[in-house]
N, C-alpha and C positions, 0 to 999 in steps of 0.2 A: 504494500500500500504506500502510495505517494502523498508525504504528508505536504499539509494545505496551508497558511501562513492563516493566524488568524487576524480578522478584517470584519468589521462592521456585515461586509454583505455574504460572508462563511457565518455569521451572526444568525442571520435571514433566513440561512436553507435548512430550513426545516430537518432536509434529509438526509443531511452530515449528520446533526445529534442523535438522530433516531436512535434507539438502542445502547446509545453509549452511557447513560446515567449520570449525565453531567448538570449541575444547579446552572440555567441560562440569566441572566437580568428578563424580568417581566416588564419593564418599563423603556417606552418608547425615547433613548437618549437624544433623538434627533428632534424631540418637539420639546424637551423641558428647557428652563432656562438657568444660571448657572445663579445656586443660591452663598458657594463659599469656595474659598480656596486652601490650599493644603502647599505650605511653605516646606520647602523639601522634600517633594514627592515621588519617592523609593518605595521599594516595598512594603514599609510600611502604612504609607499611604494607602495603598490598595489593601493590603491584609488588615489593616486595623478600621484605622477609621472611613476610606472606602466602601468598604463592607460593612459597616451600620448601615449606613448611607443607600447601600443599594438595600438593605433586606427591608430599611422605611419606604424605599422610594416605587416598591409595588403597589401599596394600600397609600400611601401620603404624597400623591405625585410632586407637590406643594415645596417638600425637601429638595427642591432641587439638586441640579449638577454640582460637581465641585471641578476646579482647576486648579492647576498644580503650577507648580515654581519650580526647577529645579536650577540652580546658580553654579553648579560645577560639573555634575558626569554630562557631557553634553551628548557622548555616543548613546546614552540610555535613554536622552529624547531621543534622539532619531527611531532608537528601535521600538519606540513606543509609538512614534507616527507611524513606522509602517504597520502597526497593526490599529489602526486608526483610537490608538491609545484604550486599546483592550489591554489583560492581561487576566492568565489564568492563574487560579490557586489552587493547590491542594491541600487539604482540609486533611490530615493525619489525627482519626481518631481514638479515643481509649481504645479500641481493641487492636491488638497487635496483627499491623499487616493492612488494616481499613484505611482508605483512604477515598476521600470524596471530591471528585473535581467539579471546579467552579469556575465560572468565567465571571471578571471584575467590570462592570460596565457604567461606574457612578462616576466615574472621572472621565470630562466628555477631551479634555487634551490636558497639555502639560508645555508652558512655555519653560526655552530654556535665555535665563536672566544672566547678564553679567555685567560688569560696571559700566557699559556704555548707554548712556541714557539718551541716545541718538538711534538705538536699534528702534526694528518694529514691534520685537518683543517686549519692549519699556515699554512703550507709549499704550500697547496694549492692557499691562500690567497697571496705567494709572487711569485708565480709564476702569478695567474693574474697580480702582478705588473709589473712583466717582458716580460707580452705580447703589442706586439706591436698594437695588434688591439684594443685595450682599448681606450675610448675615454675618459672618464670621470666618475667621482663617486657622487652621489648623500650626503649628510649626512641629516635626517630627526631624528637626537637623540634629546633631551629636551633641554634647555637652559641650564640648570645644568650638563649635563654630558660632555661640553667645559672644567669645571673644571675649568675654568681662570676667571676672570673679567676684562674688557676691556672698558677702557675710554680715546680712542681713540689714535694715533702711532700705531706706528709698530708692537709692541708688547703687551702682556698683563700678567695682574696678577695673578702666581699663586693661588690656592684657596684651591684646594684640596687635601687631604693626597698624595692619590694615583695619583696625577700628579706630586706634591714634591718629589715624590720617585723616580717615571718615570727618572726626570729630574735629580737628585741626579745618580743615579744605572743602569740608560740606559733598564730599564726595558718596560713591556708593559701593565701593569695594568689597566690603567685608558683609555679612551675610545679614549683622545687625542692621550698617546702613541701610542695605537694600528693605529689611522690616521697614525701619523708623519713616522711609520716606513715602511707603506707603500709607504709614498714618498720617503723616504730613497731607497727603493730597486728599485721604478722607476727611482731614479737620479741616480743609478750607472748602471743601465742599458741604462742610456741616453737617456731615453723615455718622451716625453710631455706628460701633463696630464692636466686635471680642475678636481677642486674639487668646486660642488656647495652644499653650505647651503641650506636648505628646510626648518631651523626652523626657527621659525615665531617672529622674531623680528629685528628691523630697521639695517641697514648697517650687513648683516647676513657674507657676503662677507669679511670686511674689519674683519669683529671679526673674522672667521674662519683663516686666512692668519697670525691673530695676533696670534692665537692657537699656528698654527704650526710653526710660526719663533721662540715662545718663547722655546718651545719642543726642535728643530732645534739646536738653538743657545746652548744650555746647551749642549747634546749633541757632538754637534761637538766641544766645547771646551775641554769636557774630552776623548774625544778620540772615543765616541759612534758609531759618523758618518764621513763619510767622508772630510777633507777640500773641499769650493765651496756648502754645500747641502744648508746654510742659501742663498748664492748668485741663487741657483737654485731654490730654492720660492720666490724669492725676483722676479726674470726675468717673465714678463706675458707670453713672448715667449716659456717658457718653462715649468712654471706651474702657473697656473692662477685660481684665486678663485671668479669668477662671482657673485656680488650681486642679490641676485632675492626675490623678491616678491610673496607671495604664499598664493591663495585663494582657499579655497577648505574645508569644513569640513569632516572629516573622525572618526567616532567613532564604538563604541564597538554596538553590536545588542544589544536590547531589546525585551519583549516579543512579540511584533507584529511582529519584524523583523524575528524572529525563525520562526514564525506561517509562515511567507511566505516560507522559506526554506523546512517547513515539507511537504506543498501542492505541492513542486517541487518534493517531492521525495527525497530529498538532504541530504545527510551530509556532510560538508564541514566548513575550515574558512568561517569567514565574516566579511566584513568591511561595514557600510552602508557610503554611501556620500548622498551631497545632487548635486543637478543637475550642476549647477554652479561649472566651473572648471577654474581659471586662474594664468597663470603662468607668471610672466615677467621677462625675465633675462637679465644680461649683455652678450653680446655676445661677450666670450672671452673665446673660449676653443682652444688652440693650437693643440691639436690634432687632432681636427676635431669636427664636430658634427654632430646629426641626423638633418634632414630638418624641426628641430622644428616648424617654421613659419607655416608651413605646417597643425598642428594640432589645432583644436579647442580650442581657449582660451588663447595660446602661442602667449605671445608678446617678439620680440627682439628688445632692444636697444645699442645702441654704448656706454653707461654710463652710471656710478651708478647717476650723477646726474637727470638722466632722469627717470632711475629704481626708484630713489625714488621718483617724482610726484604720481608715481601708489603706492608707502607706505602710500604717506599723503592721498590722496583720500580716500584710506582704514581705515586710525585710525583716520581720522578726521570724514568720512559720514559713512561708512559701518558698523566699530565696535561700534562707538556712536546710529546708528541704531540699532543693537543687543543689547546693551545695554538698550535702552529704551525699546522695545518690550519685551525683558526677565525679566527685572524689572515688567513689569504689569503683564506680564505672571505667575507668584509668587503669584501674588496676588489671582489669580484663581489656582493655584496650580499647575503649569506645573512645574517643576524644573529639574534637572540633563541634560543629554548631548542632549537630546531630549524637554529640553524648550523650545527653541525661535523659533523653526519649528510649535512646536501645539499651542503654544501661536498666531502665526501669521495667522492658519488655525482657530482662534476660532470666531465666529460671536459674542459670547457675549464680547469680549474684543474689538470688533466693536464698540458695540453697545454702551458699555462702554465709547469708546473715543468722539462717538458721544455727548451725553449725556455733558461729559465733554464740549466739542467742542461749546455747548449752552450755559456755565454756561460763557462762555471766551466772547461770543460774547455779551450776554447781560451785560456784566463789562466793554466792551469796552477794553479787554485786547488783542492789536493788536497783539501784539508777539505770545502769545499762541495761537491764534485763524491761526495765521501764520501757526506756526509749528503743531499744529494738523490737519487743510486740508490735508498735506503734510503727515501727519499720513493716514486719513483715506484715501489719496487716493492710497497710498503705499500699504495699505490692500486689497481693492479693484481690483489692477493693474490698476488705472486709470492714466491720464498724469501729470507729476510730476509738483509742482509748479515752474513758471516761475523762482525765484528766491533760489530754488536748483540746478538748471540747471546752473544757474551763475555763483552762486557761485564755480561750479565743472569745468566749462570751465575757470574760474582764476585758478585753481591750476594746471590743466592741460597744460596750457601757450600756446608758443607753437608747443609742440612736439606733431606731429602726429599720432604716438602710444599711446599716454595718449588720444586723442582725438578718436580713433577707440576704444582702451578699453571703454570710456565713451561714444561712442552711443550704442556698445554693449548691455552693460547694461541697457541703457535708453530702449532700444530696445526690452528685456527682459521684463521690466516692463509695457510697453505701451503693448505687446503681450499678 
């Protein structure tokens, strides 16, 4: 079989999907209009917040489109234009070996940005800003291309060349610039906006806001931007940077992952996730938003104090579990972005803990003998020990949302 590039109109034929068992988008991308954008638009664009987007935008056509930024891999726009910026996922579910393909169709393109403010793709970029129907923008870039360090106020510190310069020269190098000047041209157009962080690290919200008042403020001292733009990110009424929470992993394919693509027929991006999708944000977008709530795995809160209970849950239980599992996982040889999934499907790292798990109880070593049940029964999906469960309903306190996240997943595991 001669595999087929995917394309908007390999979308259309019916009689390519047939039989293949593939999730399509139900929503006609060519009539909706574009309600947000998504700043650094990689895979995890499409695997995370992407994919809300599309699983609201069959019942809430209203959600509209999102468009992407991307300011540096320029070859991964191109391969994303030629598939008229589709991309497929696979879905890697709890049972070992299941995987479910999915085609990403909520992202209708992806401009690629870079410091010359003379391209088509600028001028492009500020007129999104001056659309009214824009709701909000996502940023999913790495922790390093903030270009600041932030230990805590309003502001933060310079770090890197190309933000010193930015701030120096009113230019747009650096990846902040390129933010900041998009707020710039929504606050002279008088338009509300959120920008929410995606990257994965604590108060993601209070760092991005410090980003752009530090941007902001330099700027409008030398004449860059207008007097009121520092007051106009300062106000949440009228731009508001929501703390969120963001679980989900989304990496590059491997060879099994290809191997499934070729039996489709397919050539296309791809991002694999795993099953597990959660998102928790503050709910403070001024301009409106899609009926998040609505979507699978979206929790809204009134506060970042509450957004972070689902932080601590996270780096206290979840990442310390991946952590342990990947650690053993090494030892049988799993490593790179694909360790802690086959390490967790492996029986002999079972058997392993077992083993262990005997050496604890004949020592009389209560703790271990604790925490490996809790091991082996996490492997298994059997019911979690009574005093992990405890321990998660303290952190959760209590907020109701923290408390529906956390049967969720209890939920998940006893399934």
């Amino acid at each position: 079989m001669i595999a087929r590039t995917l394309t908007q109109a390999l979308l259309d034929d019916a009689a390519f999907w047939r039989g293949k068992n593939v999730l399509l988008p139900r929503h006609d991308r060519r009539a909706l209009p574009v309600r947000s954008l998504s700043f650094s638009a990689g895979r995890m664009a499409y695997g995370h917040s992407g994919d809300i987007l599309q699983d609201l935008l069959a019942e809430h056509p209203d959600t509209g489109l999102m468009v992407g930024v991307e300011t540096h891999a320029a070859r991964s726009v191109a391969e994303l234009a030629a598939t008229d910026y589709l991309m497929t996922q696979l879905i890697y579910e709890d049972a070992r070996g299941a995987v479910t393909p999915k085609i990403q169709g909520a992202i209708q393109s992806v401009l690629f940005v870079d410091g010359n403010t003379a391209s088509l793709t600028w001028h492009r970029l500020m007129e999104l800003a001056r659309d009214p129907r824009l709701q909000f923008a996502t940023i999913n870039a790495p922790e390093g291309a903030y270009g600041m360090a932030y230990t805590g106020g309003t502001l933060a510190e310079p770090v890197s060349d190309a933000v010193k310069q930015d701030m120096r020269e009113g230019t747009v190098t650096s990846d902040a610039g390129k933010w900041t000047a998009f707020a710039r041209e929504r606050c002279v157009a008088g338009l509300p906006f959120a920008v929410v962080s995606c990257t994965n690290f604590s108060s993601n919200g209070h760092v991005t806001s410090a980003v752009f008042r530090t941007m902001a403020q330099a700027w409008e001292a030398a004449g860059f931007a207008p007097k009121g733009f520092v007051a106009y990110l300062t106000d949440p009424t009228r731009f508001a940077f929501p703390n969120a929470m963001i679980d989900r992993t989304a990496v590059a394919p491997d060879e099994q992952a290809l191997a499934v693509l070729d039996r489709l027929g397919l050539r296309s991006p791809l991002v694999v996730t795993e099953r597990t999708r959660y998102w928790v944000v503050e709910d403070c977008f001024p301009a409106g938003r899609p009926v998040f709530d609505r979507a699978e795995g979206v929790i809204l809160e009134a506060s970042y104090a509450e957004v972070k209970k689902y932080e601590d849950m996270k780096i206290r239980l979840l990442n310390m579990e991946n952590s342990t599992i990947g650690g053993l996982g090494v030892l049988l040889g799993y490593r790179g972005q694909y360790g802690v999934c086959r390490a967790m499907q492996d029986r002999d790292l079972l058997e392993l803990m077992r083993r262990i798990m005997d050496i604890a109880i004949e020592t009389r070593d209560h703790a271990s003998t604790s925490f490996l049940q809790w091991f082996v029964d996490e492997q298994v999906e059997e019911e979690a020990q009574t005093l992990d469960i405890v321990n998660k309903l303290k952190m959760a306190g209590d907020s109701k949302g923290a408390l529906l996240y956390l049967d969720k997943a209890l939920a998940k595991r006893e399934g």
